[in-house]
C-alpha positions in Angstrom: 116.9 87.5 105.0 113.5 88.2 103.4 110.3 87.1 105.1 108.1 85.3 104.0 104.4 86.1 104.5 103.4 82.9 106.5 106.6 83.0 108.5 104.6 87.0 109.4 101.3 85.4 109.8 103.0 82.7 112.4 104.2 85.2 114.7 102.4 86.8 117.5 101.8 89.9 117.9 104.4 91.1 120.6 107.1 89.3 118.3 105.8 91.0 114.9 106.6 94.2 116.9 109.7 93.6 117.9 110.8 92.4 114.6 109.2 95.5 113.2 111.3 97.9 115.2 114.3 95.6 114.4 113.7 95.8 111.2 113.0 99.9 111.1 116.5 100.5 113.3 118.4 98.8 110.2 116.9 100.8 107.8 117.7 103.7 109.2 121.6 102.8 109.7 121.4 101.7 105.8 120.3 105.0 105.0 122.8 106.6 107.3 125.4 104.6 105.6 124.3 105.4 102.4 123.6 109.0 102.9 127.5 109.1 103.9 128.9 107.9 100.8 129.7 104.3 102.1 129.0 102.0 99.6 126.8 99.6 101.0 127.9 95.8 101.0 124.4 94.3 99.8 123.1 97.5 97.2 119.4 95.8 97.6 118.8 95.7 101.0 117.2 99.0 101.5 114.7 97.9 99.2 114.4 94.5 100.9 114.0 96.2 104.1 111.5 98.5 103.3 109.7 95.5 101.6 109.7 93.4 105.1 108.1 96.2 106.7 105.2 96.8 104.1 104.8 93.1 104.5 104.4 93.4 108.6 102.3 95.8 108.3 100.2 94.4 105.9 99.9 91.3 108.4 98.9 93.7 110.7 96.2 95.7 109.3 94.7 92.3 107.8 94.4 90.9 111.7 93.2 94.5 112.6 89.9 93.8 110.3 89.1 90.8 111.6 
């Protein structure tokens, strides 16, 4: 599921870092899976998932200048 920005921008803070860490742990077995040889059942969603997590952190360091 991709995120959208204002679904980011409606979370708090304790929530954006949970999903973040969620999000980090599934990238990681992706890779793992991928690095094995397995072929992967969705072939974009290392790119999605590295895409959610530029867009929470983008959230972040926008709310950090504030």
């Amino acid at each position: 599921m991709v995120l959208k920005v204002s679904e980011i921008r409606n979370m708090g803070a304790d929530e954006r870092n949970q999903k973040l860490k969620e999000l980090r742990e599934e990238l990681m077995h992706e890779r793992g899976v991928s690095s094995m040889g397995g072929a992967p059942a969705n072939p974009g969603a290392i790119r999605s998932i590295r895409t959610d997590i530029a867009r929470i952190l983008t959230v972040q360091k926008e709310e950090e200048e504030l």
